[in-house]
N, C-alpha and C positions, 0 to 999 in steps of 0.2 A: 504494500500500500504506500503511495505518495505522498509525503510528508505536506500538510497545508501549511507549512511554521516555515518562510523564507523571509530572511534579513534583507531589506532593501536601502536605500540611501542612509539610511540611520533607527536600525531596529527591524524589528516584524510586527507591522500592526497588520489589524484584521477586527471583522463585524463581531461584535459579543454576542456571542452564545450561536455565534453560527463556526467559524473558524476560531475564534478568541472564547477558547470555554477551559475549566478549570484544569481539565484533563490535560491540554494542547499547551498551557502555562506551566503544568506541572512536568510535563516531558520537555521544555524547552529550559527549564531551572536543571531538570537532573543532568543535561548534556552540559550545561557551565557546568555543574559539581562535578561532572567526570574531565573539563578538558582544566577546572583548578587542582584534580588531585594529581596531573599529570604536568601542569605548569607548578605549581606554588607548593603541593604533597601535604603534608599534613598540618595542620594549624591556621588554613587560608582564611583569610577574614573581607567578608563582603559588606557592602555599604547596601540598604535595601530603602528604596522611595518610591513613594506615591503621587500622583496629581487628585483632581476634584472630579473625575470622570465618573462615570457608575460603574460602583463595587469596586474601585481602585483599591481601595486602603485593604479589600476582601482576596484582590487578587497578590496584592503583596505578600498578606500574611501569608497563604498558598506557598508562594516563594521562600519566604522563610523556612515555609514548616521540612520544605523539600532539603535546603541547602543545610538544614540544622541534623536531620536524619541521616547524612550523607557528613557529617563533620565538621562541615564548614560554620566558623562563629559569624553570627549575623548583625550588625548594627541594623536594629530596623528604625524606620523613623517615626515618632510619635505622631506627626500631623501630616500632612499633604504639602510638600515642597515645592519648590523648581526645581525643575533638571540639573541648574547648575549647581543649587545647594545640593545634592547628592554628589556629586560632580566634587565640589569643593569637600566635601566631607570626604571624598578617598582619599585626597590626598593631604590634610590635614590627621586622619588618622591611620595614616600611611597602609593601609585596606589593599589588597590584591586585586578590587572592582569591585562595581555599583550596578546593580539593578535599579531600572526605574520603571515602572508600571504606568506609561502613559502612550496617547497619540499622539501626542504635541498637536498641530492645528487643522488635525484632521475632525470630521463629523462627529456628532454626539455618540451615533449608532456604534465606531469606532474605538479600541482600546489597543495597547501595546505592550514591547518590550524589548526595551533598551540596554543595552550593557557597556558599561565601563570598562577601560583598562586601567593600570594602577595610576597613571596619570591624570584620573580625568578624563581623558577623551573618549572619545566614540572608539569604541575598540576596534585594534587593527583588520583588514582586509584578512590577514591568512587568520586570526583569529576565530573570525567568525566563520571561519570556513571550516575551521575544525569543532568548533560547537554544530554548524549544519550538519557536517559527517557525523556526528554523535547522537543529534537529534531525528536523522533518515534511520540511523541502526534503530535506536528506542524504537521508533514506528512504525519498526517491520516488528519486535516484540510483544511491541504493546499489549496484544489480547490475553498474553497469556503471563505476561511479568508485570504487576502494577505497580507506576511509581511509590518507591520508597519516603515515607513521611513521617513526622515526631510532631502530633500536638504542640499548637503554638504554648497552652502555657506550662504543656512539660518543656517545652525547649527551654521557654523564658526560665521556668524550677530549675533545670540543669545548666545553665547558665550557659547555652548555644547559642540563644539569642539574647540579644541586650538592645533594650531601649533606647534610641537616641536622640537628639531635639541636635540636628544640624546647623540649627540658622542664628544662634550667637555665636558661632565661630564666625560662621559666613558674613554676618554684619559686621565684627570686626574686620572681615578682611578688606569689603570696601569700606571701610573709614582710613584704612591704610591707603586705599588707591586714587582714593579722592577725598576734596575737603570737601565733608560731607555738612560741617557746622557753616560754610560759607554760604552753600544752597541753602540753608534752612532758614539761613535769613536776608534772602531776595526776597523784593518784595514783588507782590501778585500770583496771580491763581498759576497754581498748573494742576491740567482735565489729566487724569489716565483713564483708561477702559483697560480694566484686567479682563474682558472679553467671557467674564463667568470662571474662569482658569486659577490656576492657582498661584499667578502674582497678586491676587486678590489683600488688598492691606500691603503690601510691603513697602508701598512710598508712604504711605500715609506713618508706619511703626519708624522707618528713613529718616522721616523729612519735618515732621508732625510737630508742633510746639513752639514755635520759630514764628516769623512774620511770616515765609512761603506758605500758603494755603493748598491744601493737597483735595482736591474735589473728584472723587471716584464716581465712574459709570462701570455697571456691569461687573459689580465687586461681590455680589451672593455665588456661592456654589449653585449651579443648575445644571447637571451633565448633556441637559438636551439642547444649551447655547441656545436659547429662543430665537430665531429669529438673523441669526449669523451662525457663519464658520469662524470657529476662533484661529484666523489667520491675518493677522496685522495689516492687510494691505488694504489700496481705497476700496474697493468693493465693497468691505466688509466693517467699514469705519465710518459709515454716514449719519450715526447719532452723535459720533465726538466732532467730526466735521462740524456739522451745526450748533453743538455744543459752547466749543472752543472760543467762537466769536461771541454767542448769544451771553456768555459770562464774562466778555473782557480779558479770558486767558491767556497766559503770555507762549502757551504751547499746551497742546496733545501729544501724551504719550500710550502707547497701548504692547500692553505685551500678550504673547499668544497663549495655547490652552496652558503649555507646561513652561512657560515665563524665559524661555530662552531665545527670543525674537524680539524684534523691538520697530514699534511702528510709531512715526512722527507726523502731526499736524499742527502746522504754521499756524500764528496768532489770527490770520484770514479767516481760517479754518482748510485751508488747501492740504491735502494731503503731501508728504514730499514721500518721493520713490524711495524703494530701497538703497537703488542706488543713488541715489542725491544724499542719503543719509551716510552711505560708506564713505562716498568720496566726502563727507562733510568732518566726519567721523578721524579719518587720514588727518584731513587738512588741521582737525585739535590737536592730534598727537606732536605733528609737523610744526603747526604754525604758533600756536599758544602754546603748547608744553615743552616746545624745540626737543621733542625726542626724535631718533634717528635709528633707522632699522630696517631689516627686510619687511614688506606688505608680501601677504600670499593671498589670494582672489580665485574663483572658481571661473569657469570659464563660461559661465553666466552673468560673470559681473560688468560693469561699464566699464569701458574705456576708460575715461575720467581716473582711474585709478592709476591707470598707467602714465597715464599725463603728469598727473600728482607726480609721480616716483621721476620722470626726468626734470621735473620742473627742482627738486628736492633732493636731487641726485640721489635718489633709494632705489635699492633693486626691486624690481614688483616679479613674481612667481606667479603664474597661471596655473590652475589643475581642474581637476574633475572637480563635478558635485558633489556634496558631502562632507560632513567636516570631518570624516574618517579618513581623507585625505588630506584638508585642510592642518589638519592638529599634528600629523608628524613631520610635515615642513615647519610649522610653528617652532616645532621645538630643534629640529635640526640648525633652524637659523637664528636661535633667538627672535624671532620676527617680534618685531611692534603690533603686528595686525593683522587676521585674517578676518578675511567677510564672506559671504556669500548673498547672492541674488534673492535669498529667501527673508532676510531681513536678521540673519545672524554673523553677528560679532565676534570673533575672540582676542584677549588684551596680553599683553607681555606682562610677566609678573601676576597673572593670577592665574587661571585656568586655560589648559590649551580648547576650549570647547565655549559653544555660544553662551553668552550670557544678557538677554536682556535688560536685564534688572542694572545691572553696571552698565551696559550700554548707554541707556535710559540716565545716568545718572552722569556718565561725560557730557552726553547733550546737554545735560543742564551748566553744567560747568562752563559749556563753551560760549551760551548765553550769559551765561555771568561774565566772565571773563572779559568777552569781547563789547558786552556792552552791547551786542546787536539782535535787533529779534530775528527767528529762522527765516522770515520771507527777505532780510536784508543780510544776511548769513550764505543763503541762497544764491540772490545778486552777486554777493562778494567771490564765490568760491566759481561761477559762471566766469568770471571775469578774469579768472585766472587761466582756467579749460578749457573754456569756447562753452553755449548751450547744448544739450544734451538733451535728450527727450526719449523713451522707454515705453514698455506695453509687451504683456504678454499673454496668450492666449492660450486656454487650459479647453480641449477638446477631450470628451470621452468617449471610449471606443468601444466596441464588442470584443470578445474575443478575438473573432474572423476579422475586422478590420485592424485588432492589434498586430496579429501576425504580417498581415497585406503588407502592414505600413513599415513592422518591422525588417520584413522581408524590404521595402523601397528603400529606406533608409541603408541600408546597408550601400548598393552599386548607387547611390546618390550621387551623381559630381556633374551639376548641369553649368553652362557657359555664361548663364543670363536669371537673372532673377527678374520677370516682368520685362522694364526696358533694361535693367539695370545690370553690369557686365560684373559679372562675379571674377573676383581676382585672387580668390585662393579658399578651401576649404581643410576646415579643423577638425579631424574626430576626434581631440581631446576626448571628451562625450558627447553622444549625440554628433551630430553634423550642425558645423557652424560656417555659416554663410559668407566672405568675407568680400563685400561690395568696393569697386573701384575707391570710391570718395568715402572712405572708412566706417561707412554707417555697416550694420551686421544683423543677420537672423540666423536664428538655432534653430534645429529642430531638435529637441530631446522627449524620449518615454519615460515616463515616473516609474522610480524605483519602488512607489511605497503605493500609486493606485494605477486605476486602467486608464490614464489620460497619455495621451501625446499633450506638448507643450511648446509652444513655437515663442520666441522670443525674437524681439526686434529694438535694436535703438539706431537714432538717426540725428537730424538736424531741427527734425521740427515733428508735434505730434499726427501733421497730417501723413506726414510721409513714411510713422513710423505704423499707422493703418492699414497705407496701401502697401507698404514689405509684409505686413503681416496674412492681408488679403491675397498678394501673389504667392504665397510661401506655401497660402492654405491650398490654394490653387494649384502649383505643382505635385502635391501629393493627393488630390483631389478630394479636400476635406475641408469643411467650412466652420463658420460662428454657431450654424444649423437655426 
């Protein structure tokens, strides 16, 4: 039998209680324990977290109960985190890896399962390939060997698992990375939208008691996201949009279900792109901080990035999507910065892995600092790169048209996009399109649903339309 349990850009999510059932968690926890008794052997210590999805904190314990019967001591977390405070707590309690039971900013219907390596990041490429190999054997087994498990509160009685509260280490850590007392007392509102997720309260517990006013939308636990997909971008942000102005707010911020994204809206209320935020992002480290370092970017991300690094003289690195890629260039070069197109971040000197909530928290700094608000922040960093202008289009497919397209994608290499003379093509991932006059479109398949994904930036929003219209056109798939 074929195993449903594959790790895609970062974890294995899947529908609860159809592919995501306790069984399918509890075989994908016992192939970690078998590929830690074989990395770490005996004594290995895992970090184990939750988000605010339904039955998260139920599918955790599950994971506990597996990794406790199997040896492994568990820090489990007392409350529902972010990604990154699990993240942060490996390597604060210097833990062999993290479990985290979430979808990040996929549907409500949707839950997961992320795992760390001892650093924090998204665990390595061959890693997870040897948990897959381990989890394909269980699932030829399964009917007749049932995973092995220890009651959560005998685990907790025999002292396998131990309770853990992550998030005063984790606050301490950004008070080290930023002056966290400087923001607290700017004056004027800043809107966040924890988007129902479980950034819910953490600028407010941050920033709270100061003259900065911390005004929360979408701060209750609701696993069903009423009304949105908890993923930071404009789509999905048209309450804070309107919000933002109708209260005089000096910015929106919004971070996604498992708080490790970061979405920004200017005091207008204009959404700004992910990547208007990276390259903005850069330009704090670069320009206000004068720090100095490799930048590493997915090969999703804008242009603008690289412009930055010659204007700055830093090296900028290209790679796939994923910060399972992203995080061991990070650390290979001491990088200052990696981003990715999704709206995640990661910082030198904290974690090699996304962190919204820190993200969300240099923005604020850079508006302090500079004295400028993000729509004149915007202007400024324009004025350095030329305008830029983004749009991506997320198409879902059947089965039959995934294979078509995966199958077209592959012998892809046309002379013309539209009128426009294609001057060179990238499969970093995906097929990327790279236009005479340097504007660019991707085509990539998501790792984690059944969408193709076309991406396009250019010169102007109308042109970044019609690359996206022709792009859809060549492989003969539309908006629908």
């Amino acid at each position: 039998m074929a195993s449903p349990i594959k790790f895609g850009t970062d974890g294995w999510r899947a529908v609860i209680a159809e592919d995501f059932t306790f069984d399918n968690v509890r075989i994908c926890t016992r192939a970690v324990a078998a590929y830690l008794d074989r990395s770490a052997g005996p004594g290995a210590r895992i970090v184990v977290g939750y988000d605010t999805r339904f039955a998260s904190e139920d599918f955790a314990a599950a994971v506990a109960e597996v990794l406790a019967a199997n040896g492994v001591h568990v820090y489990l977390s007392t409350t529902a985190v972010p990604t990154p405070v699990v993240s942060h707590a490996v390597v604060d309690l210097k833990a062999n890896g993290g479990v985290v039971i979430t979808a990040s900013h996929n549907p409500g219907q949707w839950n997961g399962f992320k795992y760390k390596g001892p650093d924090g990041s998204s665990a390595a490429v061959e890693v997870i390939a040897e948990i897959e190999r381990e989890i394909a054997a269980l699932t030829e087994q399964q009917g007749a060997t049932p995973v092995k498990r220890l009651a959560l509160e005998d685990a907790i009685r025999q002292g396998l698992v131990e309770m853990y509260d992550p998030l005063p280490s984790y606050l301490d850590q950004l008070r080290r990375l930023v002056d966290v007392e400087a923001i607290r007392n700017m004056q004027g509102t800043v809107v966040v939208d924890s988007m129902f997720g479980v950034g819910a309260g953490l600028f407010q517990r941050i920033l709270g008691g100061k003259t900065v006013q911390v005004d929360e939308l979408n701060g209750e636990r609701n696993p069903s996201f009423p009304g949105i997909r908890p993923e930071p971008i404009g789509p999905n942000l048209g309450k804070l949009c309107r919000h933002v102005p109708a209260v005089g707010a000096s910015v929106g911020i919004a971070t996604d279900g498992d708080a490790d994204r970061l979405g920004i809206v200017d005091e207008e209320g204009h959404f700004l792109n992910q990547h208007e935020v990276f390259a903005l992002l850069c330009l704090y480290l670069l320009e206000v901080r004068g720090e100095r370092g490799y930048i590493i970017r997915s090969v999703t991300t804008t242009e603008m990035i690289s412009t930055l690094g010659r204007i700055f003289d830093v090296p900028v690195i290209v790679t796939a999507v994923g910060f399972k890629y992203v995080a061991p260039l990070m650390l290979e070069h001491d990088a200052m910065v990696g981003g990715e197109e999704s709206g995640g971040y990661g910082f030198r000197g904290h974690i090699p892995e996304r962190d919204g909530i820190l993200a969300g928290l240099f923005f604020l700094d850079m508006i302090r600092q500079t004295g400028k608000t993000p729509s004149a922040l915007l202007v400024h960093l324009y004025e350095m790169v030329g305008t830029h202008h983004y749009d991506r289009l997320d198409i879902e497919l059947s089965a039959q048209d995934h294979s078509r397209i995966s199958d077209a994608l592959t012998g892809l290499n046309p002379s013309a996009l539209g009128e426009a003379h294609v001057q060179g093509v990238d499969r970093t991932d995906g097929v990327r399109l790279v236009l005479r006059d340097g504007a660019w479109v991707l085509y990539r398949l998501s790792g984690t649903e059944p969408l193709l994904r076309i991406y396009a930036e250019a010169e102007s929003p109308e042109r970044v339309q019609h690359l996206i219209a022709d792009a859809g056109s060549l492989l003969g798939v539309s908006r629908g």
